[in-house]
Steps between C-alpha positions, in 0.01 A plus 500: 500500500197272480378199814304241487528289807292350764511814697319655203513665191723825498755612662328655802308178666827378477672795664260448796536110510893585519482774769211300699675183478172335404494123404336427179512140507188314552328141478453423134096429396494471160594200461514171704811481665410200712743231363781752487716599857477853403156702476667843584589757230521852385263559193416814351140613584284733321690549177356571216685457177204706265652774663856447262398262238156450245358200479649385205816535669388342797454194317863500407674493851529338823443636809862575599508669137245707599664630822806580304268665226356731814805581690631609187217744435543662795820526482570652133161732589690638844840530277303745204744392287275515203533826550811532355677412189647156558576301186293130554741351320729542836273441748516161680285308681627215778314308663588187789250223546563104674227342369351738223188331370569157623177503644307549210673228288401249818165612500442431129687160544245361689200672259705296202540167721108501554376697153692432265773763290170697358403644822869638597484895494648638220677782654676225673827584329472837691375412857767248526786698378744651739588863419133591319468762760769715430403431065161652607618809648704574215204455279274723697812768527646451156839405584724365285805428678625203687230293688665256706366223745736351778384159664723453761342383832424784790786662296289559182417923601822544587620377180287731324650808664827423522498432078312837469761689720759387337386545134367864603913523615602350162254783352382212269118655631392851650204349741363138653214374630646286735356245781319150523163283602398186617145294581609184628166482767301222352463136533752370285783740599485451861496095447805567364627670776377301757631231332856658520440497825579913514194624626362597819260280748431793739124478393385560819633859536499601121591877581817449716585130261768736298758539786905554343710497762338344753566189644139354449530560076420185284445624185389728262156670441433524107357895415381661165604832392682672217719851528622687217744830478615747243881545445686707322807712496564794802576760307174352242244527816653790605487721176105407497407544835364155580477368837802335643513285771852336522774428273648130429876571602607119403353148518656151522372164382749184618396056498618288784513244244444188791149429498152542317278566816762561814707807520847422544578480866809710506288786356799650300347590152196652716746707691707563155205692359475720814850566471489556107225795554691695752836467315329632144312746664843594724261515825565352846308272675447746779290728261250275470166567626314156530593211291132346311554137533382219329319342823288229401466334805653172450748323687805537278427803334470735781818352709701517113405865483626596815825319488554652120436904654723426802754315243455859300470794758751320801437724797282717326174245474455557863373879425333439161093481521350184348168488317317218373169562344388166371401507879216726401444436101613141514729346212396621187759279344660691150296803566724545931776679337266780337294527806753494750634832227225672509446462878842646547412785262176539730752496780740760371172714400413498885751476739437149660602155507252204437507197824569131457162411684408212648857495660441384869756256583826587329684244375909458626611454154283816351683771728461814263351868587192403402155734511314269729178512472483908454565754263797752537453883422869564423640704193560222237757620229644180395338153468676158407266228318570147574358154306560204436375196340471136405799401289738692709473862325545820703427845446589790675337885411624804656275807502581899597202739594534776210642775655308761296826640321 
């Protein structure tokens, strides 16, 4: 697997970020923030992009390209799957991403509102273009199998490995690059969200302002990062001794189908996709080490999510840890799905389970198991993935610690 995220880049600054429960959100500088009710964020910090991509490359993508371009890297060089004789031609590459280069194409609006068409950038075309990411690593790899981009809110990574599971089950491909990025920590995104009113005003405190759970949350904190991971087959890893860290044992995707921002109160297609998982993979709720939720720290989100797992697990929820990492990495919007996997991979790897910080003053309606605050040292053999989004979609990924058979 490859991480970038606002713990760092690689997989072991976020390992200790998880473990420590550190807080990675901060006050954002870069940019004036004073008409806006939101000046807290998550961004990446010290990345640099010459380390994946030349400069005539560089030219060609955004930011949140770039991260996917990087996590990638590491990922396919940890994998040494060039090793080995895969055909290209069944190789895929997947990749999950919001906002893609919207960024880009609203920075060059403005340059063509005050200079004219002339003075546009001509890689335009490819800044702006969601899914570019995932065309460049094929390029730099020489794959020539499916490249696929899925746009579909905080949803978007999730997307990307569930397709790539299932077509490695279909055997239509032997191996995926699979995961997701986003940038959305500049001006023009967060008027946005400010403007949907989804955003945190706990400027004051910037490290604790991420709270799920807790009865003082009011809104999200918007994060960079990217994550990528290699999947293939069992028996495929297995036969050339690559590094596993889990298997996929079944994933879900379900739509409320009520609203394009609120989830639906009665939380049923949320707890449908929990349900869905265990019956595919033939598990029981009570063999389920910590459930990953989707925790973003607003209002209706977080008392939705726990109403969907006790909806799912009855009884059960009671005993289940919760972990919510956004807490820590903040909401990297398309790209929380592949993060939140690769943190559970991390997880598996070491025998603990990541906190929901800043989790103080519980809320009545949140009434999980939940981390608080702490890490867990605990064997972790199976993990349960939980997100959501706007537009009512639902996804649900259930992971197993490989066993070493």
């Amino acid at each position: 697997m490859g991480i970038v995220s606002s713990a760092g880049t690689g997989t072991e600054s976020l390992h200790k970020s998880l473990i420590n429960g550190t807080s990675h959100t901060r006050t954002i500088d870069h940019f004036n923030t004073d008409h806006l009710s939101c000046s807290v964020g998550a961004p990446v910090l010290n990345f640099d992009a010459r380390e994946y991509l030349n400069a005539q490359e560089l030219k060609r993508l955004d930011r949140s390209a770039q991260f996917f371009v990087a996590a990638a890297s590491m990922a396919i060089q940890e994998s040494r799957y060039h090793e080995h004789s895969f055909n290209p031609n069944r190789i895929g590459v997947f990749e999950g991403s919001s906002l893609g280069g919207l960024e880009s194409a609203l920075e060059e609006h403005e340059i063509l509102l005050q200079k004219g068409p002339r003075a546009i950038n001509p890689f335009l075309i490819n800044k702006a273009m969601n899914g570019i990411g995932g065309s460049m690593v094929a390029l730099q790899n020489g794959i020539h199998g499916q490249v696929v981009d899925f746009s579909n809110g905080s949803v978007s990574s999730a997307c990307a490995i569930i397709n790539a599971f299932h077509l490695l089950q279909l055997q239509e491909i032997d191996l995926a690059i699979a995961g997701g990025s986003e940038a959305p920590i500049n001006a023009n995104m967060y008027s946005i969200f400010s403007r949907a009113g989804i955003l945190t005003n706990q400027n004051e405190h910037p490290d604790t302002a991420c709270r799920p759970f807790d009865a003082t949350r009011n809104g999200l904190v918007l994060a960079e990062g990217g994550a990528a991971i290699v999947m293939e087959r069992l028996d495929s890893a297995m036969e050339r001794g690559a590094k596993i860290y889990a298997e996929v044992l079944s994933t879900s995707i379900t739509n409320d189908s009520y609203n394009l921002v609120a989830p639906a109160a009665d939380a049923e297609q949320q707890s449908l996709a929990i349900k869905l998982v265990l019956q595919k993979a033939k598990m029981k709720p009570e063999q389920i080490d910590y459930i990953s939720a989707h925790g973003t720290s607003t209002h209706l989100n977080d008392k939705t999510e726990t109403l969907a797992i006790r909806k799912a697990l009855g009884e059960t929820a009671d005993k289940i840890y919760v972990s919510a990492i956004k807490s820590m990495l903040g909401h990297s919007l398309g790209a929380c799905s592949a993060l939140e996997t690769a943190s559970a991979l991390i997880s598996m790897e070491n025998n603990f389970i990541p906190p929901v910080i800043n989790l103080h003053a519980p809320d009545p309606e949140c009434n999980l198991n939940y981390v608080a605050n702490t890490s867990i040292q605990k064997e972790v053999n199976l993990v349960l993935i939980k997100n959501s989004s706007f537009g009512g979609k639902n996804t649900a990924i259930l992971l197993r610690k490989f066993d070493g058979r």
